[in-house]
C-alpha positions in Angstrom: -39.6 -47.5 52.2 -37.6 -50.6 51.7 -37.1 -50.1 48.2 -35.7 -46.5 48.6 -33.2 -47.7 52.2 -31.8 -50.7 49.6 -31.4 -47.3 47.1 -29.6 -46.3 49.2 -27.3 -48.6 50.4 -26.8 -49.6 46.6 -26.1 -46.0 45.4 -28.8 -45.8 43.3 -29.7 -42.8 41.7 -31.1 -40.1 43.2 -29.4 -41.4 46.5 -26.1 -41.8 44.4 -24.5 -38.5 45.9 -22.4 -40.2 48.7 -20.7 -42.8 46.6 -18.5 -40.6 44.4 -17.5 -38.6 46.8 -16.8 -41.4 49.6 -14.7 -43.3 47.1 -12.6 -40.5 46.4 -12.0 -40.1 49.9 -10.8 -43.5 50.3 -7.5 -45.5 48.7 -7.9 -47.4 45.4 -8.4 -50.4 47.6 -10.8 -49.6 50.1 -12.7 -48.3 46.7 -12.5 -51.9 45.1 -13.9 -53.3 48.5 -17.2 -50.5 48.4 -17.6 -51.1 45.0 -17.7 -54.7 45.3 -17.9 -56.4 48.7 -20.3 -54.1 49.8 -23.1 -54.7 47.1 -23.2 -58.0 47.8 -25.6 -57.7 51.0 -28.0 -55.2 49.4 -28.1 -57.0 46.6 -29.3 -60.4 48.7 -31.8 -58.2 50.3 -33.2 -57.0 47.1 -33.0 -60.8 46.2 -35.0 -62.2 48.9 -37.7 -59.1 49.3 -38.6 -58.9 45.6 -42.2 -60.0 46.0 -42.6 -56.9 48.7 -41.0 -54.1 46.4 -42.6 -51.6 44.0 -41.8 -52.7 40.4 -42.8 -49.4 39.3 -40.0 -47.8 41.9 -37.5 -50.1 40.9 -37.6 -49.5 37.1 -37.9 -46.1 37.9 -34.4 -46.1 40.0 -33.0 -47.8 37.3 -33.6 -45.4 34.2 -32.0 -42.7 36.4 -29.4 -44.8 37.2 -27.9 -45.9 34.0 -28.6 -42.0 32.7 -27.0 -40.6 35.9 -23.9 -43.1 35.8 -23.3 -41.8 32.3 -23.8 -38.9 32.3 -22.1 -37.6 35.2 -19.1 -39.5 34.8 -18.4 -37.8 30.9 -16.9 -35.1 33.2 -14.6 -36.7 35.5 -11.0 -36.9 35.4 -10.4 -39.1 38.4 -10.8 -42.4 38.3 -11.8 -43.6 41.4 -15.2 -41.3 40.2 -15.4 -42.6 36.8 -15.4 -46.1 38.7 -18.3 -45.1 41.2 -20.4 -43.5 38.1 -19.8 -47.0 36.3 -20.8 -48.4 39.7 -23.9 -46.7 39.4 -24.8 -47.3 36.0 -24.2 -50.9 36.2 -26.3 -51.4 39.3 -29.1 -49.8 37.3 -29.6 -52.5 34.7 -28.8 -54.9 37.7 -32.2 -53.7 39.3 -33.8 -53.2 35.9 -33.8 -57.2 35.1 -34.6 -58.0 39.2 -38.3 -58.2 39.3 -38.5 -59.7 35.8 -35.6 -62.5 35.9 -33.5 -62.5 39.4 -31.7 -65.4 38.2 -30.3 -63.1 35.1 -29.3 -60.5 38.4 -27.8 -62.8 39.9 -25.3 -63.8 36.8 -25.0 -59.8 36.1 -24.1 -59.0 39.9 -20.9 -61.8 39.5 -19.9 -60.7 36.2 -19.7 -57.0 37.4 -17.9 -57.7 40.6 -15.4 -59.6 38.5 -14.8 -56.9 36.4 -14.5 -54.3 38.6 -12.4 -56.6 40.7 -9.9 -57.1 37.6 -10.3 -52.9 36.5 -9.4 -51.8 39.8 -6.4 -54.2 40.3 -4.9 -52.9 37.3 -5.5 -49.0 38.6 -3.7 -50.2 42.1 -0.8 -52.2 40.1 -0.1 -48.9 38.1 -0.9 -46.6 40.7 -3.8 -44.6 38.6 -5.3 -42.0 40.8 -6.4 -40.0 37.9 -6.7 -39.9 33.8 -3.0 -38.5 33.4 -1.5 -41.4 35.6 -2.7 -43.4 33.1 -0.7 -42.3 30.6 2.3 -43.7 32.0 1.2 -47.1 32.7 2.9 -48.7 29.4 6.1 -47.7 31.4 5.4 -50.1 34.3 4.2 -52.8 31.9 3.1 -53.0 28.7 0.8 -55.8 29.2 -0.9 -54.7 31.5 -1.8 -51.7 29.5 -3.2 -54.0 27.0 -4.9 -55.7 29.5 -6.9 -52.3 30.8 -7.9 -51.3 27.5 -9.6 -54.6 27.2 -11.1 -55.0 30.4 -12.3 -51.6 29.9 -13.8 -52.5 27.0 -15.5 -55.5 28.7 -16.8 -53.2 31.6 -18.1 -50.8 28.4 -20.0 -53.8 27.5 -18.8 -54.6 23.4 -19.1 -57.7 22.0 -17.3 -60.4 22.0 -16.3 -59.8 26.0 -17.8 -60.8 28.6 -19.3 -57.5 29.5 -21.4 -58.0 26.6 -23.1 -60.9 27.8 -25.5 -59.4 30.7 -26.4 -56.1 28.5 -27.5 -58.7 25.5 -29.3 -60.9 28.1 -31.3 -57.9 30.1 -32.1 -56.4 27.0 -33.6 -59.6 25.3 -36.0 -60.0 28.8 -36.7 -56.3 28.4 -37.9 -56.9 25.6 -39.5 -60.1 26.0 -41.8 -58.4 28.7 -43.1 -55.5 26.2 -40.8 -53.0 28.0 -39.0 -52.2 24.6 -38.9 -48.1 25.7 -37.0 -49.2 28.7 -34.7 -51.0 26.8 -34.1 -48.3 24.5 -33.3 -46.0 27.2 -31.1 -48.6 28.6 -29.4 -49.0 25.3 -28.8 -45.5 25.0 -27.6 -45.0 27.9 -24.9 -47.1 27.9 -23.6 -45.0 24.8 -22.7 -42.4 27.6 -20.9 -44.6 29.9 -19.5 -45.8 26.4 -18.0 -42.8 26.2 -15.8 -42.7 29.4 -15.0 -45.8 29.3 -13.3 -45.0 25.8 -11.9 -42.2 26.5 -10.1 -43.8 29.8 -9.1 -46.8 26.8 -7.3 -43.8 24.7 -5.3 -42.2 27.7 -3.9 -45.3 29.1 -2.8 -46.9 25.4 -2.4 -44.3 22.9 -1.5 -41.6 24.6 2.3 -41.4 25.7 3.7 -39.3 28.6 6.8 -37.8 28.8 9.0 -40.0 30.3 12.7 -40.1 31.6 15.2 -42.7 30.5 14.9 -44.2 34.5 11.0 -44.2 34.2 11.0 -46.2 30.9 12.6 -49.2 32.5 10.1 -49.5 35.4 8.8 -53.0 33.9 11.7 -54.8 35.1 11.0 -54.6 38.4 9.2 -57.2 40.5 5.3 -56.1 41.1 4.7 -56.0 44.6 1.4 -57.0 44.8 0.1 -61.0 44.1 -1.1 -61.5 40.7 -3.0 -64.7 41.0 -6.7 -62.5 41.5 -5.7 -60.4 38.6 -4.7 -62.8 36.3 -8.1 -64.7 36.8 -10.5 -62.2 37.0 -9.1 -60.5 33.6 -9.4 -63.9 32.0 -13.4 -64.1 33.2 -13.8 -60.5 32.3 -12.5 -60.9 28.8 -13.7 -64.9 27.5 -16.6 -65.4 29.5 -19.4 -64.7 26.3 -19.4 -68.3 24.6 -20.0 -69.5 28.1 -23.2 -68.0 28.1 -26.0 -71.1 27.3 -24.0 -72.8 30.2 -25.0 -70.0 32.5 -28.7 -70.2 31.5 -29.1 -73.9 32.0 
């Protein structure tokens, strides 16, 4: 019961259905706050009970995750839902590595939340509701379209960011365990979220809108929103992977 209530709250899959559709209810930031803030209790929970839940459950949850965040977010063209898929599939191999090393969940929880911290910034700084918005972000700044393709990247988890590092590391304890089908599942999974990711990558820098002589000169202005958060949690989210034996000590 516990394990399935923390399911729950987590938006694991098959409990999953309220989180797409909540997020899209809600602005971009009330979004970043669901998908970040709010895991954080859950997640302690799941910390502190781990002796009292079902292995079997939780790796069970976690294949359905991962395959569930991937493959229902190939279809979505709004990215608020591609986010909460990506929430989903990345909270599966959060609770895949739990029971085996909590200390490697731990690291994985911080990395994500920095991520998604830095992705959704970047949607509110260029106003991104949807796939097509981001074809116009190179108007409001052209670095920060450089900046989303990589952080996307990072979230897609490629080598050599920093999203890399937790895939690499719950794969290796997979493995170590003598759970290699898991981690082949895993690894194939994250192909699908590969996908979206990539394709999100291709709308917001290589695909150009048309655009008005005014809306071409949108950089100059002044963002309205502090950068401080943004430019640290991009610069985690992209160099973090040599840091990695400093994490495990």
């Amino acid at each position: 019961r516990l394990t399935m209530a923390l399911a729950m709250k987590l938006g694991l899959a098959p409990m999953h259905f309220w989180l797409p559709e909540v997020l899209q209810g809600s602005t971009l930031t009330t979004a970043l706050i669901i998908t970040t803030w709010q895991k954080l209790a859950p997640m302690s929970l799941i910390y502190m009970t781990l002796n009292n839940l079902s292995t079997t459950t939780l790796i069970t949850l976690e294949l359905l995750s991962s395959i569930v965040g991937g493959w229902a977010g190939l279809n979505q063209t709004q990215t608020r839902k591609i986010m909460a898929f990506s929430s989903i599939a990345h909270l599966g191999w959060m609770i895949t590595i739990s029971s085996i090393m909590p200390n490697i969940m731990i690291l994985n929880l911080m990395i994500y939340l920095i991520m998604t911290t830095a992705l959704f910034y970047s949607l509110i700084l260029s106003k991104s509701k949807t796939i097509q918005d981001t074809t116009a972000t190179w108007t409001l700044s052209p670095t920060l379209t450089t900046m989303m393709m990589i952080l996307l990247l990072s979230l897609a988890g490629l080598p050599p960011l920093t999203g890399f590092m937790p895939k690499w590391l719950i794969l290796e304890g997979l493995v170590a365990q003598n759970l290699t089908p898991t981690a082949t599942i895993m690894a194939m999974s994250a192909l699908l979220s590969l996908f979206f990711y990539l394709r999100l990558t291709y709308t917001t820098t290589l695909t150009l809108s048309p655009n008005t002589t005014q809306t071409k000169l949108k950089w100059r202005f002044k963002p309205n929103h502090p950068m401080l958060l943004m430019g640290a949690s991009s610069t985690i989210s992209i160099f973090l992977l040599p840091m990695t034996p400093l994490m495990l000590l």
